[in-house]
N, C-alpha and C positions, 0 to 999 in steps of 0.2 A: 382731533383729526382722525379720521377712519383708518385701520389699521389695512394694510391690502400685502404685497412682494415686497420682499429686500430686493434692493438692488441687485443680487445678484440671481436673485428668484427670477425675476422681470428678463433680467438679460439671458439669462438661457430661455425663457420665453418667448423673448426678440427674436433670439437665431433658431429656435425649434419651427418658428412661423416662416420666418423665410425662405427653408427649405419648402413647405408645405402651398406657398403663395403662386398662383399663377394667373395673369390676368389675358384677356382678351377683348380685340376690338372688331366686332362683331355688325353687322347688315341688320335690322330685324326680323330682316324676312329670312336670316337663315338661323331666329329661332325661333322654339315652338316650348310650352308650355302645355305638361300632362297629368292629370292627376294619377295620384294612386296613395288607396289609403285617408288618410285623413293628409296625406303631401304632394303638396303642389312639384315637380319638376321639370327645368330647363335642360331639354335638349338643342345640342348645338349643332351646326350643318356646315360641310363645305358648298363649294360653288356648283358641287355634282350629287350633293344631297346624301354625300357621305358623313354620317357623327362626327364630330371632331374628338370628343370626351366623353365618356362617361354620364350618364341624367343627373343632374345636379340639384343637389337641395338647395332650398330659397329661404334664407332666412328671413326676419320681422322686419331688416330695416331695409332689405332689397326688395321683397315684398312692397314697402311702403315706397322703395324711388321709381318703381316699375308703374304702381299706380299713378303716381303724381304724374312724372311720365306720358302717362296716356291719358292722364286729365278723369280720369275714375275716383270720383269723390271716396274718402278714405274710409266713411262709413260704409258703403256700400260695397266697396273692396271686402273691410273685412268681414263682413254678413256672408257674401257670397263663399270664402275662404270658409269660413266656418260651416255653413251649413248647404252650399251647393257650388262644390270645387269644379263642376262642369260648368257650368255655366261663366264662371271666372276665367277659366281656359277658354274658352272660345270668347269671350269678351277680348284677352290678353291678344291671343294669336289673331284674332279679325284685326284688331289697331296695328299688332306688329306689320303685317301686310298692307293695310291701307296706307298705313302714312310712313312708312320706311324713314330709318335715321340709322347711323353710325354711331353703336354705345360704344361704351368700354366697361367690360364685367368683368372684375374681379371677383376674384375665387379665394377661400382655403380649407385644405382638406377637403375636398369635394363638397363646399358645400358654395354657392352662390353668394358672397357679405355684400355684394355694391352694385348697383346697376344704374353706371354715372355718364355724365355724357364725353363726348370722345374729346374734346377742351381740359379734360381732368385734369390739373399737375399731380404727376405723382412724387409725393413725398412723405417718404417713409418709416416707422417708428425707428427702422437701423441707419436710415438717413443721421434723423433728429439726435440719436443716441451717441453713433458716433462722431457728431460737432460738438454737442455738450458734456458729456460724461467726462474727457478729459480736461476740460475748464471747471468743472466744480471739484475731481479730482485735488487739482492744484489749490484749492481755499483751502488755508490750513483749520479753519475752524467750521468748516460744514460739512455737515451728516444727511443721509438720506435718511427721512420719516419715513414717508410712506412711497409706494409704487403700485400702479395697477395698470393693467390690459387689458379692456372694457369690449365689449363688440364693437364698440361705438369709438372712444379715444385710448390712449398712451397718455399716462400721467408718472409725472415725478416731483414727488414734491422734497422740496430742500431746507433746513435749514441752517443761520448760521450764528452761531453762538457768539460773533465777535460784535454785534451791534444787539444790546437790550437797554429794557428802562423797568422803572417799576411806575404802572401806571395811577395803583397805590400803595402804601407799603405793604410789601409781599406778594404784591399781585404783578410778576414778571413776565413779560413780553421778550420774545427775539426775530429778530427779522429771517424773510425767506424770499423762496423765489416756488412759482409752480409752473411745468414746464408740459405742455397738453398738445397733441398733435390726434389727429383723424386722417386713416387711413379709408375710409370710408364715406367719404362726401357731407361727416357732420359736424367741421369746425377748422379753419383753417390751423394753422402753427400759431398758437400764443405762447407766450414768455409773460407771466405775471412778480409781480411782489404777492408775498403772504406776509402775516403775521401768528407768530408761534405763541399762544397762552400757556406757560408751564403750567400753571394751578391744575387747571386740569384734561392739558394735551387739546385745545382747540386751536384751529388751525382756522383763519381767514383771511380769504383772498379778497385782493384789492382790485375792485372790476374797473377802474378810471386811469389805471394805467399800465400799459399793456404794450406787445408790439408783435403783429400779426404778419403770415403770409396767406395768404388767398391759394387753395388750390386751383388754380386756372392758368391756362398756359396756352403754346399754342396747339393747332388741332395735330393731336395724334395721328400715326399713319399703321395701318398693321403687318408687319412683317410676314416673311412665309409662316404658313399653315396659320396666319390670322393671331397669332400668339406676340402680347409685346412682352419682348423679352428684360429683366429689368436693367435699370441700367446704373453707370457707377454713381456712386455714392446722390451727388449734385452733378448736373450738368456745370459748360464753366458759364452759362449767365444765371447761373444763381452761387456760384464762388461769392459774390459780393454779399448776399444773403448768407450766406452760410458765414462768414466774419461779421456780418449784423448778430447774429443770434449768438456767438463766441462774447461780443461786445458787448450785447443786451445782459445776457450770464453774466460775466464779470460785475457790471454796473447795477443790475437791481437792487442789489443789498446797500440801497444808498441811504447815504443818512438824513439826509434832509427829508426825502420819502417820509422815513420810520418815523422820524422824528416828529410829521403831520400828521401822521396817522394816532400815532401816540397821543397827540394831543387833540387829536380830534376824541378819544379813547375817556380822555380827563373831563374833555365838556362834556360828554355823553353821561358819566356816571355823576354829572353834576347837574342832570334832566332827568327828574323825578318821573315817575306814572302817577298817574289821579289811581292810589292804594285802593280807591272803592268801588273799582271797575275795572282791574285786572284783566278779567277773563274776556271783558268789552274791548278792550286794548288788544290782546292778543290776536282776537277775531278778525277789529278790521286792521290791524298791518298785515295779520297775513292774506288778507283779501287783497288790500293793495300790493304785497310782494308775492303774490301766487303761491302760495304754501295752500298747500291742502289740508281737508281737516284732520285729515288721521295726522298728520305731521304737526297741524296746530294747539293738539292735546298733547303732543311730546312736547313739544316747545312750553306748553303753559307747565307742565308737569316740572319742566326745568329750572322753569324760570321759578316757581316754587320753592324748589330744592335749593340754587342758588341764592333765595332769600336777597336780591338784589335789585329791586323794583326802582329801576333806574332805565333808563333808554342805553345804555352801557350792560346791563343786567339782561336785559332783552336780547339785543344782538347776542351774548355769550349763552343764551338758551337755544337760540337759531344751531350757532355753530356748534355746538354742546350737545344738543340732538341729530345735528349731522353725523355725530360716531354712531347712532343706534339702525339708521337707515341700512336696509341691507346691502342696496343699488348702489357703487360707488359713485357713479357716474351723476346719482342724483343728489349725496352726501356731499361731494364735490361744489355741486350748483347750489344747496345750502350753504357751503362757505362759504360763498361768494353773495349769496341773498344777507345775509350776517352784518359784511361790510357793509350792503345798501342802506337798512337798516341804519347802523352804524352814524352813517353820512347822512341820511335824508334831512330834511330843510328845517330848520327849526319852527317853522311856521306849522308843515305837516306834521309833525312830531305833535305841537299845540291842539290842532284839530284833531286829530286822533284823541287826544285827553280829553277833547271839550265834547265829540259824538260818543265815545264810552258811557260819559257820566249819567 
């Protein structure tokens, strides 16, 4: 598992951002879009064409929902971003005026992270942290691995020492939970199971069972000077949600779970690879599980190292190579491709051995 914050790294984190956060729900036509530099910035406008803030930086993934947005194919977005930011601006600002809508843009630290539409729910990493953090607290046998703050999500991954198995001798497993929110319009609230490889610290997440909330709610309204101010913790129609996710907590580290998953663990290292096209193997799972090449020479590299040339061997090259990625957010998405792996059909697992050879 990728190494990122301790818990308490992430939590002064949490609160250093929230002073810094301020979001707006905003007209289009009272913003405008300037270059300068090699950077794009959003200025804001009252109703009298007064600034409201400060010219705001745009970062890669508000960039990316501004164009989607306005229906500006994402290559041509970013050609124009790179090499004629005029022409992007007036692209930008003609649609903000043609066809006017009500966002909500989220800010931190002066810079622009979200440009979402005014249906957003917001809910937020100090929402999620402080429903959960007191319920894993109380497991007397779970530790925080890893944590991270991503542009993009909040992760916490857990686990907990009171359910393991050896899935051969010496090769120990413990169960987890991984706990992922987006403040940013790129992933609802998930609550996952993991599984924790002590051998050697891999972590994989269990993508088939899950329990999610949808950021979407109903439509925002903007308060004076257009600023939504934040608000406590959960509203009370999501009280019932927020004891869903206390509940989900408690209950992931289930054993009947671990216990499938384990044994799904036993058949896998009991599904050899055709030894005489390894590197066939490796190429097309990760063409079927979207692994890229530079990631599919670390994986084969591992799978190497591991001397485990089993469909069990495989998946723990995936997640095995997830420590080396830099990207958390993409190290993450390998632990979760690992599981797939892991689980896929036994039939595909054959056809993959029989197109290798």
């Amino acid at each position: 598992m990728k190494s990122g914050l301790t818990i308490v790294e992430m939590a002064q984190q949490i609160e250093r951002q929230s002073k810094l956060k301020q979001d707006y729900l905003l007209d289009t036509r009272r913003l405008q879009v300037e270059p300068f530099g090699s950077q794009l910035y959003l200025h804001t406008f009252d109703d009298h064409d007064d600034p409201l803030v400060e010219p705001l930086e745009i970062n890669q993934i508000a960039h990316r929902q501004i164009g989607t947005h306005l229906k500006i194919p994402a290559a041509y977005y970013d050609r124009m971003l790179s090499d004629y930011p005029e022409l992007l601006a007036e692209n930008v600002n003609s649609w903000f005026q043609r066809e006017p809508t009500q966002r909500m843009v989220r800010t931190l630290d002066g810079t622009v992270r979200a440009f979402l539409s005014n249906r957003y729910r917001r809910i937020d990493n100090l929402d999620i942290a402080e429903i959960v953090l007191p319920v894993i607290q109380q497991m007397e046998d779970a530790y925080f691995e890893s944590c991270q703050i991503t542009d993009s999500r909040m992760y916490i991954k857990v686990v907990n020492t009171r359910l393991e198995a050896e899935v051969v001798p010496g090769d120990i497993v413990q169960s987890g939970i991984i706990i992922s929110n987006s403040e940013v319009g790129l992933g609802s609230v998930s609550i996952q199971p993991l599984v924790y490889r002590l051998v050697c610290s891999n972590g994989m997440v269990v993508n088939d069972a899950q329990t999610r909330r949808n950021h979407v709610g109903r439509v925002n309204e903007a308060s004076e000077n257009y600023q939504l101010y934040s608000e406590k913790t959960l509203e009370a129609d999501d009280k019932a949600f927020a004891m869903k996710i206390q509940d989900t907590v408690r209950a992931v580290v289930d054993e009947v779970r671990f216990t499938r998953v384990v044994n799904m663990m036993r058949e896998a290292k009991d599904a050899p690879m055709n030894t005489a096209a390894v590197p066939g193997i490796v190429k097309l799972v990760s063409k079927d599980f979207h692994i890229t090449d530079d990631e599919s020479s670390g994986v084969l590299q591992r799978l190497i190292e591991g001397n485990d040339l089993t469909l069990y061997g495989l998946s723990n090259a995936v997640t095995r190579h997830s420590q080396d990625v830099k990207d958390y957010d993409r190290a993450t998405a390998l632990e979760g491709i690992g599981y797939n792996i892991l689980s896929m059909p036994a039939r595909q697992w054959s056809r993959i051995n029989q197109m290798a050879a």
